[in-house]
N, C-alpha and C positions, 0 to 999 in steps of 0.2 A: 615167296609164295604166301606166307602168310599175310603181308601186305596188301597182295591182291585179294585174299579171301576175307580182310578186314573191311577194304573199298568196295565190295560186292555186299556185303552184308549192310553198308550202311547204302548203299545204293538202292538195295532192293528195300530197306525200310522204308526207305521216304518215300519210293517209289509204291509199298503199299499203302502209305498213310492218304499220297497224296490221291491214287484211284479211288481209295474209300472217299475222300474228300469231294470229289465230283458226284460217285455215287448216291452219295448219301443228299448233296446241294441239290441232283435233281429229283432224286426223291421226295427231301419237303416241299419243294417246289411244288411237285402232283400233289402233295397230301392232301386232301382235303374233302370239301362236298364237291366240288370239281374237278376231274381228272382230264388230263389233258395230254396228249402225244409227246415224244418227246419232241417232234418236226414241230409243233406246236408253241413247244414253251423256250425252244430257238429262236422261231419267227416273232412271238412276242418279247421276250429280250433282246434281242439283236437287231430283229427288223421292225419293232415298233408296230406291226401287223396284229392280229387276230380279234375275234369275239373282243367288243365293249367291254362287258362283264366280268371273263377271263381277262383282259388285260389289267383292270381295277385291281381285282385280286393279286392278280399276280405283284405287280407292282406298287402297290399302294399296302397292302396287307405282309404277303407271304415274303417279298425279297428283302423287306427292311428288318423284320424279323429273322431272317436265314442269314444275312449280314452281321448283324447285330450276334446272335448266336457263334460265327466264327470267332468273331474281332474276342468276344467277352470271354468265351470257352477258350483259346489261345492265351490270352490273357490271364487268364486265374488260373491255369497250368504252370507258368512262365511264373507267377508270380508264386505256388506254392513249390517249385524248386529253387529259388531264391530263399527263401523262408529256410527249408530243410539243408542247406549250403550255409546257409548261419547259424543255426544253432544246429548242427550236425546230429540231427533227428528224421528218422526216416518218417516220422508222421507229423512234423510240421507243416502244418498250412493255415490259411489265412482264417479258416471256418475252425478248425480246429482249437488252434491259440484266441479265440476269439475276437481276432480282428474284424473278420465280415459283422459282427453281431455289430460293434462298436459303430463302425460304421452305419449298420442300416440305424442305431437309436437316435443317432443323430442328425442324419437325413429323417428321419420320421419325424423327430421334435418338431425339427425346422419346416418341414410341409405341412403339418400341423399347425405351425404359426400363423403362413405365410397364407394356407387355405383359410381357416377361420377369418381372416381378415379381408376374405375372396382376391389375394395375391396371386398370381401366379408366378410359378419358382421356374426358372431356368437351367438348362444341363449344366454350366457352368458353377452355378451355386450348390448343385445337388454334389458334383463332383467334390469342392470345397470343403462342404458338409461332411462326408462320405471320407477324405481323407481328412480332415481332421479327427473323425471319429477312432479311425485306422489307427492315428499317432497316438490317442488318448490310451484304446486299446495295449498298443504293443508296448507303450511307455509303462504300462501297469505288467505287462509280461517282463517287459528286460529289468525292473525292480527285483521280483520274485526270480528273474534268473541268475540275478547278484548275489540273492538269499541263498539259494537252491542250485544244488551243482546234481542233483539227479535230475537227469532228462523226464521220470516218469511224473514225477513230482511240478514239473516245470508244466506237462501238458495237462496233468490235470486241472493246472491252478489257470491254464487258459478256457479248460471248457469250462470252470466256473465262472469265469469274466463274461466267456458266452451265453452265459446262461442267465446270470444276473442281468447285462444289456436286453437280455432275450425279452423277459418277465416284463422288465419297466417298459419296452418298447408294445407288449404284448398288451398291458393293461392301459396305457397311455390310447391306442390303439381302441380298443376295445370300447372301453366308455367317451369315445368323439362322440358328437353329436352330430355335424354334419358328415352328408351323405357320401358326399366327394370323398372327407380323411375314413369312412368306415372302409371305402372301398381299395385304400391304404392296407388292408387286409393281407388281402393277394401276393401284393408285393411282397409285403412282410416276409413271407414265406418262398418267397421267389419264383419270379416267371419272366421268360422273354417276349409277353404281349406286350399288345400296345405300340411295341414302335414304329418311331415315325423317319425317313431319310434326314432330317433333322439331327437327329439322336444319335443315326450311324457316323452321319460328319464328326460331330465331336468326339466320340468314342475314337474314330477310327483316327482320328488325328491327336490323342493321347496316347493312345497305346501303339502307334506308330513310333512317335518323339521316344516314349521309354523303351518303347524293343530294341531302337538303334543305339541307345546307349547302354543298353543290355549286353546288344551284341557285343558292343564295344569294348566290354566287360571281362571279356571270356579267360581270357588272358591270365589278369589278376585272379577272379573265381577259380580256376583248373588250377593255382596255385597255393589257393587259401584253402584247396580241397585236400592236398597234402599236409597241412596245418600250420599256423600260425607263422611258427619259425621260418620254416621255407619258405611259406609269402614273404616275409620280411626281407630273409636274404634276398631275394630276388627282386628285393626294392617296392614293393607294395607297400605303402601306407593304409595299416593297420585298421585303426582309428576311424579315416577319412572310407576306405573302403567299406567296413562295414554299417557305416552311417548310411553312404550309397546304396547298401543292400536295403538297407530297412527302408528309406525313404522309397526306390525302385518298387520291390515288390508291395509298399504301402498304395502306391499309387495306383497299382495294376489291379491290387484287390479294389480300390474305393470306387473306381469308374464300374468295377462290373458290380457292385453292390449298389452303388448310385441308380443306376439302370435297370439291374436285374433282381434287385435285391439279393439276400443269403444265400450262395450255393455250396452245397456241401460236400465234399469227398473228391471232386474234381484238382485240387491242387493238391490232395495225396497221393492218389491213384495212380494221376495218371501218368507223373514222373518215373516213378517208378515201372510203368507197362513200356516204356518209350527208352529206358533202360535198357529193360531186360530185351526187347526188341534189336537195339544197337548192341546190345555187350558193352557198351562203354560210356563211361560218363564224363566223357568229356564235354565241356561247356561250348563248344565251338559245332561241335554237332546236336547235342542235347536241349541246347533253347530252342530253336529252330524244327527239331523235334517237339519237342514240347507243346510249340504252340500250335501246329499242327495236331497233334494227336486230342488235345485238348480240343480244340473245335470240334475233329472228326466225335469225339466220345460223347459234345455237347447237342451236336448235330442226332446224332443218335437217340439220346435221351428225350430230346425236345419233341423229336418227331413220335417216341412212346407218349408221353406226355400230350399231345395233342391230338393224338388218331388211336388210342386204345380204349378210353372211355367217351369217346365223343358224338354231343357237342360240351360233353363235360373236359374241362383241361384236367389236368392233374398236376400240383406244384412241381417245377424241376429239379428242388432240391428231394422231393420224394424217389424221385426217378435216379437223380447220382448218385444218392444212399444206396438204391437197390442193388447198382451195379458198383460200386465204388467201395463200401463196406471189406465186399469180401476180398478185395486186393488187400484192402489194409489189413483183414485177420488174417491171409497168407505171410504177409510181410514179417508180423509179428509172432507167428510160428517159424518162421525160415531164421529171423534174428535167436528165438529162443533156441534152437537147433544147434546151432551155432557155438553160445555162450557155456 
């Protein structure tokens, strides 16, 4: 019986993750200074039918963006439960530990370069960029976590790496001259404008290749979550595994950082909501959850972010703070409770 009442509970999770997920797709889809039926925004994606104008929009503007938005928000879910599975910290993530910063300084250098010299940089190179930054970053965390065997201690010493990449990339930034790197701004601070079906190709074909060995993953992960020894009995290489973890979720943050720039409180959050959602943390249902829940929560944000002050946007990492904060000060009242 319990069996059955374990299989319904995660039935009905995905099952709400994935109705919100449609919901929410055809909602950005309407948002905007055009509203459109939903018999409308069928016949223009499906049947290639409606209004000139509305079909521009929809397709040229709004669906590369509401793509992009799942792929990235899935992904930087997926990648801050990786993160929290290795250093067995319920508030690790990529924005946290100061991975995402790492990442955007050195995609910003590097656009920086490539624009002053009116270059134009490619998804491939930004991605590059973006995870080399990522390895720079976490290579300067698992130092300090050789040093430092308090966890509390470990995550301060990442928001200070974020903060420090934050500052140089902030004032590098700041004092460009040309108009293109000022407009580098934006990004900085994160947004999912801009994209082009260009952009979702490669995204979607990275974070595809790492989800499938993610998933692949689970096995080993559900084992390493019992701890070390047990992986080990269980024939897991140690070593090679956790190298895996860190390049995996390195990768998953730098595409969405390359693209979206910094997002914040999404790879804490929302592992945790997707959790407590299934009861269980097992790796086999939980990534897959993940990145799910993660779109749906990015989907949400984006569309506050674009239709609450507008035609003003609002950065999305202002918007996953708002909402994402206070899972993380629940967490760390439920942990103190606890101890």
């Amino acid at each position: 019986m319990d069996d059955k009442k374990r299989a319904a509970r995660y039935w009905l999770a995905f099952l709400i993750l994935a109705v919100l997920l449609v919901i929410l797709f055809v909602w950005n889809v309407n948002a905007g200074s055009i509203h459109l039926s939903v018999g409308e925004i069928m016949n223009i994606i499906f049947r290639h039918e409606g209004n000139a104008t509305a079909y521009n929009i929809i397709w040229e503007i709004r669906l590369p963006r509401i793509l992009a938005v799942i792929i990235l928000g899935g992904a930087l879910s997926v990648s801050g439960f990786l993160l929290q599975t290795f250093f067995n910290n319920p508030i690790a993530g990529p924005f946290v530990l100061g991975i995402s910063s790492g990442a955007k300084l050195v995609v910003a250098l590097l656009m920086i370069f490539f624009l002053s010299r009116s270059i134009s940089m490619g998804s491939a190179a930004m991605i590059i960029a973006a995870f080399i930054g990522s390895m720079i970053s976490m290579g300067f965390v698992l130092l300090v976590a050789k040093k430092v065997h308090n966890m509390s201690m470990l995550v301060i010493s990442g928001v200070m790496i974020g903060y420090i990449c934050s500052a140089i990339t902030d004032f590098v930034v700041t004092f460009a001259d040309d108009s293109n790197i000022v407009n580098l701004h934006n990004w900085s601070l994160g947004s999912f404008s801009g994209m082009s079906w260009g952009n979702v190709q490669v995204m979607a074909v990275v974070v595809l290749i790492t989800m499938v060995i993610v998933f692949f993953m689970s096995k080993p992960i559900g084992a390493y979550q019992l701890g070390e020894v047990y992986a080990q009995n269980m024939g897991v290489n140690i070593k090679l595994f956790r190298i895996g973890l860190i390049l995996l979720s390195s990768i998953l943050s730098a595409c969405v950082t390359a693209f979206a720039g910094p997002i914040s409180f999404v790879g804490i959050a929302v592992p945790h909501i997707v959790k407590s959602l299934l009861k269980t943390a097992r790796p086999l249902l939980v990534i897959p959850a993940c990145f799910l829940g993660g779109a749906v929560f990015c989907l949400f944000c984006d569309l506050i972010a674009r239709t609450v002050f507008a035609p003003t946007e609002l950065s999305i990492s202002s918007v996953t703070a708002v909402f994402g904060a206070p899972v993380v000060i629940y967490i760390m009242i439920r942990r103190q409770q606890r101890v």
